[in-house]
C-alpha positions in Angstrom: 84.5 143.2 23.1 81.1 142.1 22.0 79.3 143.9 19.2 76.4 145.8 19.6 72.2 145.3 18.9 73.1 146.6 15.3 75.8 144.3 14.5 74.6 141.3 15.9 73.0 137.6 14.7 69.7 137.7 14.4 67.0 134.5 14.8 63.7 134.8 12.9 62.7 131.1 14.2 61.4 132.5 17.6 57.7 133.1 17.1 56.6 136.4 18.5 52.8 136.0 19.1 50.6 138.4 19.5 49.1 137.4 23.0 52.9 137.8 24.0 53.1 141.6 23.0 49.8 142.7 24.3 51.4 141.5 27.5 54.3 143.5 26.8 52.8 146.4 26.4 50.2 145.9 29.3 53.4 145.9 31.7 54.4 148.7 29.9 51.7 151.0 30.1 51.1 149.7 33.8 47.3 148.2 32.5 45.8 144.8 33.2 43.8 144.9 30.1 42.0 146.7 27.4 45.0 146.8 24.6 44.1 145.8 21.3 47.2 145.7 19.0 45.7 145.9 15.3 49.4 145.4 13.1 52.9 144.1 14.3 56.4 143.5 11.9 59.1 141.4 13.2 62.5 141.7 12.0 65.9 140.8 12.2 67.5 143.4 14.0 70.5 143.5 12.0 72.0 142.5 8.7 75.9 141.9 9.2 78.0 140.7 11.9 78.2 138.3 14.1 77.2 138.3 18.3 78.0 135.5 20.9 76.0 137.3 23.4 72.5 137.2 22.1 70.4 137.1 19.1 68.2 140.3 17.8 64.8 141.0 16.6 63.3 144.3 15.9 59.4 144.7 16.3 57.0 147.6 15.0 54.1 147.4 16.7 51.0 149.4 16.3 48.1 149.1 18.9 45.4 151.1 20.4 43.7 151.5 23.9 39.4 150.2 24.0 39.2 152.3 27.0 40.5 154.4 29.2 44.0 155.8 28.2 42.8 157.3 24.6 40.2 154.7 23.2 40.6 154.0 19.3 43.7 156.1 19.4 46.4 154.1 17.2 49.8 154.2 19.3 53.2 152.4 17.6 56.1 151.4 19.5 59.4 150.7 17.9 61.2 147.9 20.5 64.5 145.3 20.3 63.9 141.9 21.6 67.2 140.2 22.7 67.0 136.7 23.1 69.2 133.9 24.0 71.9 132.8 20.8 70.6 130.0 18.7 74.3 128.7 18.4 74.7 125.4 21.5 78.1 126.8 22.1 77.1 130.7 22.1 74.2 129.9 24.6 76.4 127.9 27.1 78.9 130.5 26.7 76.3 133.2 27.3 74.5 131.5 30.5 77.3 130.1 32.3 79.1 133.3 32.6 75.8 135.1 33.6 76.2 137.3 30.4 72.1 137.6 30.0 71.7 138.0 34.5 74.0 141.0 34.4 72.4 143.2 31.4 69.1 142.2 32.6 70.1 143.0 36.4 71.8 146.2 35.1 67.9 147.1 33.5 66.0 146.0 36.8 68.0 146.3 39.7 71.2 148.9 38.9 69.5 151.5 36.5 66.0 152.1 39.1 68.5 152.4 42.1 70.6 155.1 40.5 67.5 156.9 39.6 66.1 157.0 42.7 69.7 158.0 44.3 69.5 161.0 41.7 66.0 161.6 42.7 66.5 161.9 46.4 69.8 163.9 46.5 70.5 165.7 43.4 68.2 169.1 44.4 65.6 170.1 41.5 66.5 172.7 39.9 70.7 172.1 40.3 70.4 170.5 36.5 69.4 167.3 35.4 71.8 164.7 34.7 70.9 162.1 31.9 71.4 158.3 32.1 71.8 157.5 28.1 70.1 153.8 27.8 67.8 152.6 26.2 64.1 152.6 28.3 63.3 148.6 29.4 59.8 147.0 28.5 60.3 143.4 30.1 62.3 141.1 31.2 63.3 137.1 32.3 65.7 135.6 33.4 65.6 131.6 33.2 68.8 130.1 35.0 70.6 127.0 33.2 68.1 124.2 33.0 64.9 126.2 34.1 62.0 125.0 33.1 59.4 127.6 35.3 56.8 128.9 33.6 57.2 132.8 34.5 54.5 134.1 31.5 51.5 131.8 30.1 51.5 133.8 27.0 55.1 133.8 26.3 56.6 131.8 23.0 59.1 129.8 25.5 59.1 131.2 28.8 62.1 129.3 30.0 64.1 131.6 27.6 65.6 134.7 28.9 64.3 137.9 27.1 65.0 141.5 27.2 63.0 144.0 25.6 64.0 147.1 25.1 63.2 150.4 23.2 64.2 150.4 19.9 66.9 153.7 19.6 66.6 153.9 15.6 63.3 154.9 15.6 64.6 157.8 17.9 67.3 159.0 15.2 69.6 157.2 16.5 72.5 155.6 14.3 75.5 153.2 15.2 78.9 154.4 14.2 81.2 153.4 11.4 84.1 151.7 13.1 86.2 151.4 10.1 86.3 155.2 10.3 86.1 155.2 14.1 84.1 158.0 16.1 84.3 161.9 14.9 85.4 163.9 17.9 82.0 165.2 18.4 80.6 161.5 19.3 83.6 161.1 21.4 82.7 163.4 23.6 79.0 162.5 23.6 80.2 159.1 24.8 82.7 160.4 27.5 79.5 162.3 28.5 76.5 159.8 28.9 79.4 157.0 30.6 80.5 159.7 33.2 77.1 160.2 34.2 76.7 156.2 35.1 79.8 156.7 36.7 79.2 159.9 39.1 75.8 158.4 40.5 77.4 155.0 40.8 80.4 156.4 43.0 77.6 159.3 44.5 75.4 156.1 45.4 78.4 154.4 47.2 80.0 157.4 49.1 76.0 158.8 50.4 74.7 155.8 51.0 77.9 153.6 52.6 77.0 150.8 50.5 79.5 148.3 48.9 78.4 148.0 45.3 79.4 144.5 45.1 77.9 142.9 47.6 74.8 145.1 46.5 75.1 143.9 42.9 76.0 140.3 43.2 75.7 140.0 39.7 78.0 142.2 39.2 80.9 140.6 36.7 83.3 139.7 39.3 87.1 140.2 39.1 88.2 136.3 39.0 85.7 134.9 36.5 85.9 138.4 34.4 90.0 137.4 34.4 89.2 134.3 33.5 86.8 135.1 30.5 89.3 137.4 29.1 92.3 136.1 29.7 90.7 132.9 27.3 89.7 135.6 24.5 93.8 137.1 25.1 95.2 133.4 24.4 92.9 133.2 21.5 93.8 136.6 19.7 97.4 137.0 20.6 98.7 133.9 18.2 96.4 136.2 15.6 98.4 139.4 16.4 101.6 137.8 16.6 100.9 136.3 13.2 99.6 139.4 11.5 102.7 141.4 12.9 105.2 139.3 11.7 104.1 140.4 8.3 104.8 144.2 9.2 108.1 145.8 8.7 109.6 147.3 11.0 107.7 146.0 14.1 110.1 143.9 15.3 110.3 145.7 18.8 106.1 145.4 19.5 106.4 141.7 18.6 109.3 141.3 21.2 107.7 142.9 23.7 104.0 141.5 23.4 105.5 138.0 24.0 107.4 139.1 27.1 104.1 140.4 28.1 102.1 137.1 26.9 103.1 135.4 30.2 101.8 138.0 32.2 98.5 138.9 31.1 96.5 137.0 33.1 98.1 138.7 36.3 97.7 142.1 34.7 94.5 142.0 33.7 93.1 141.0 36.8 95.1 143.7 38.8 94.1 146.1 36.6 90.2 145.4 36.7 90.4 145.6 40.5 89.0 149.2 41.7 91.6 151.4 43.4 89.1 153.1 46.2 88.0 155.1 46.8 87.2 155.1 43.1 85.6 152.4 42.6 82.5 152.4 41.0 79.7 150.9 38.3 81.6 150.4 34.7 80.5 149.2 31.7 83.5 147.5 30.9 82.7 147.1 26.8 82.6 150.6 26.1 83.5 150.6 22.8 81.8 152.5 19.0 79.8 149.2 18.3 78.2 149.7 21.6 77.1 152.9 21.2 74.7 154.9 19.4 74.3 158.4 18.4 72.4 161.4 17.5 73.2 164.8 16.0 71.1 167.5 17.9 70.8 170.8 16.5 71.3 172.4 19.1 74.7 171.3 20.6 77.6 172.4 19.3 79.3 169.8 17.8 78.9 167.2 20.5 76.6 164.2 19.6 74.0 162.6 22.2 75.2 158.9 22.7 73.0 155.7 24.4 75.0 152.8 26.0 73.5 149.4 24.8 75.2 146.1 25.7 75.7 145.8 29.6 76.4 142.2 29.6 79.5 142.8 31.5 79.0 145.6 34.2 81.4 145.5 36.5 82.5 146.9 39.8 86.0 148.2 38.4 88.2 151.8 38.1 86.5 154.3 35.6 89.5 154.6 33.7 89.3 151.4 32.3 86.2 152.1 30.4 87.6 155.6 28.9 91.0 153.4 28.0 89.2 151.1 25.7 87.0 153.7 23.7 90.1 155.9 23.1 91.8 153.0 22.0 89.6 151.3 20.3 87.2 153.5 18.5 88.7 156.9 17.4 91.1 157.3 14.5 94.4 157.5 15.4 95.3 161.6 14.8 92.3 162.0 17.3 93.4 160.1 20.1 96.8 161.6 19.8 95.8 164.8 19.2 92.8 165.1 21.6 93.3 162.6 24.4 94.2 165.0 26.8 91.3 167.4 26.5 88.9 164.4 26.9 90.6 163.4 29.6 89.8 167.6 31.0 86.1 166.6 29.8 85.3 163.6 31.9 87.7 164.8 34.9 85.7 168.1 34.9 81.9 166.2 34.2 82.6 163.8 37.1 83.8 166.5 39.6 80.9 168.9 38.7 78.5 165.9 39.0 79.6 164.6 42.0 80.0 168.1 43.2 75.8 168.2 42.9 75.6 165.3 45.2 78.0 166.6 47.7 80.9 165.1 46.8 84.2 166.5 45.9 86.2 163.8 44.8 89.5 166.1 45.1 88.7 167.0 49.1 86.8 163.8 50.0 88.3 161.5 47.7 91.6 162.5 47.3 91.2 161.8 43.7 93.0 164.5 41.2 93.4 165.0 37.8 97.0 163.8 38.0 96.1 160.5 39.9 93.2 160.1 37.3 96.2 160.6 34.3 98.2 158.2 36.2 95.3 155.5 36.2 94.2 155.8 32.9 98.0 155.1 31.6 97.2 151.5 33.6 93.8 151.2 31.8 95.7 152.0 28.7 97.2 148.2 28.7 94.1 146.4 30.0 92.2 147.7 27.3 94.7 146.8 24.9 94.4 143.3 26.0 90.9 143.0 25.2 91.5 144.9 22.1 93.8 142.1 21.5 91.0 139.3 22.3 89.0 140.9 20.0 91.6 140.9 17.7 89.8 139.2 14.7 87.8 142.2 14.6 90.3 144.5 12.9 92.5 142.0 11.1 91.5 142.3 7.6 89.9 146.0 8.1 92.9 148.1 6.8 91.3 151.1 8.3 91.2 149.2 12.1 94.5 147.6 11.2 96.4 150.6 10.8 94.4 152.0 14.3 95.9 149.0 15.7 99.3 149.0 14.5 99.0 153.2 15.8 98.3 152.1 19.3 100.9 149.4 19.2 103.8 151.9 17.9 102.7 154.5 19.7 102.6 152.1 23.2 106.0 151.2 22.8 107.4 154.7 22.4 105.7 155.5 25.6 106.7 152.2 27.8 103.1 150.6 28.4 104.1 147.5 26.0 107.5 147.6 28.5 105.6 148.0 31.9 106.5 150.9 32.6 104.8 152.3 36.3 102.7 148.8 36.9 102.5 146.8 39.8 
């Protein structure tokens, strides 16, 4: 799991310029000139935590239009900039596995096509259906060892950038994953994923296209195994250490190292789609990922935006509801609740796809049963990138007891002894 644009490192050493924003925000407001920008802030984007994936600054700019659109009119715009990590190891990490290609991809190539699929067959007036990201200003890509010149003006245009519309300025806040998600954000998450979901799987079924070979980038099954399973080997000598210091957990301890052997194997079966299900997933859908916003007027249910796509995959949609139930809601709530979230997504991705003319229980063959059945499998995957993400909760007693919830609660119900897996 990677943390969010909130909890991330942050590098103040890459000079934002001012030449580089006006082209920014020329691209932005589709002009070719006459932007003036008269005050700009940079930022680290965060305070605490700690990111492999990419490094954050946080820019308040204020500019105004000398003709045209408003001229003299002062105009501010809140934006992230996510750069690259500073750290040699982070950044190989980061562009050998295509981590910076696939959120930027996601931004130019995913999130315009399932727009314009929504466009053309969800009929006006039927009711809109919200993609939760954040809106996209710019991007670059610069493969390993580029040295093109893509933008005179930018500070190092061999760098890949995304900039991206700052959520906080919206009202949007990050959650508190000591505490983990209040039922109300849970199902504002359930709600903006589904949608992402339903137009990826409408997109497929209308327009008999096979999402992988459409999205190349996509994070594909072997080297998303392979990435994993290293982050698994890492974390379980963590867990089996930490455990070994619990009373009375004997039985979890004895059954994670029959499973040890096996994870690679079941992590790559279970990232496989089972069709005709499969779809787009985000495939780090977890609190730190996610920010939200009380609205007045709905009741109790928080709107939620999905940052961090740096490994969207082509997978079954269980998976991502597995590791945010697992992961980021207090224990009592997941065992109390799981069920009627379950009844929330299964009913939002029927009624969606319903819109596009799909039924996914007369076309698809897929029920709420089958959907129960899948997410069980889901519940282990995520669990074993819970588990290479470890280090996260160990010293957290709040996300240690969550953990030791899961584990206890697992066992009880036969996941931990592979109970109904290939």
């Amino acid at each position: 799991m990677s943390d969010t644009e909130e909890d991330s490192t942050c590098s103040d050493s890459w000079p934002i310029t001012e030449d580089w924003l006006i082209e920014v925000l020329k691209k932005h407001h589709e002009v070719r000139s006459g932007i003036k920008i008269t005050d700009f802030k940079v930022k680290q984007g965060c305070q605490d935590g700690v990111n492999n994936l990419s490094d954050i600054l946080s820019v308040s700019v204020v500019y105004e239009f000398e003709k045209d659109i408003e001229p003299g009119v002062s105009q501010s715009l809140d934006i992230v900039i996510k750069l690259l990590p500073q750290d040699p190891f982070s950044r190989y990490f980061v562009t050998e596995a295509q981590f910076d290609l696939r959120e930027i991809k996601f931004y130019t190539s995913i999130l315009p096509d399932l727009l314009a699929f929504q466009e053309q067959y969800i009929p006006k007036g039927v009711g809109s259906m919200v993609i939760s990201v954040p809106t996209c200003f710019y991007t670059q890509y610069a493969p390993i060892g580029s040295n093109t010149t893509t933008s005179p003006s930018s500070p190092d245009s061999t760098e890949s950038i995304l900039v991206l519309e700052d959520m906080r300025s919206l009202g949007y806040k990050g959650a508190n994953f000591t505490t983990g998600l209040t039922l109300g954000q849970t199902e504002g998450a359930i709600r903006a994923i589904v949608t992402i979901h339903a137009l990826s799987l409408g997109l497929k079924i209308k327009k008999k296209v096979d999402l992988n070979e459409k999205y190349p980038f996509l994070f594909q099954t072997t080297r998303a195994t392979e990435s994993y399973q290293q982050l698994v080997e890492q974390g379980m000598p963590q867990l089996t250490k930490f455990l070994e210091h619990k009373p009375g957990f004997e039985n979890e301890l004895k059954a994670l190292s029959k499973i040890r052997p096996k994870t690679k194997f079941l992590i790559e079966t279970l990232l496989q789609p089972i069709e005709p299900m499969g779809l787009i997933t985000h495939t780090d859908f977890w609190c730190n990922n996610l920010l939200f916003r009380s609205e007045p007027d709905e009741e109790r249910t928080d709107s939620c935006t999905i940052l961090d796509w740096q490994m969207v995959t082509y997978s079954r949609p269980t998976n991502d509801l597995a590791l945010l139930l697992i992961s980021s809601i207090p224990s009592n709530t997941r065992r109390q609740h799981t069920s009627r979230l379950l009844d929330l997504y299964y009913g939002a991705l029927k009624s969606y796809c319903l819109k596009m003319d799909v039924d996914i229980e007369a076309d698809l063959g897929y029920s709420r049963n089958k959907m129960e059945c899948e997410y069980r499998q889901s519940l282990l995957l995520a669990l074993l990138l819970c588990i290479g993400s470890v280090d996260i909760a160990i010293g957290n007693a709040a996300a240690e007891q969550r953990l030791l919830d899961v584990l206890r609660d697992f066992y009880e119900e036969g996941i931990l002894s592979l109970e109904g897996y290939v």
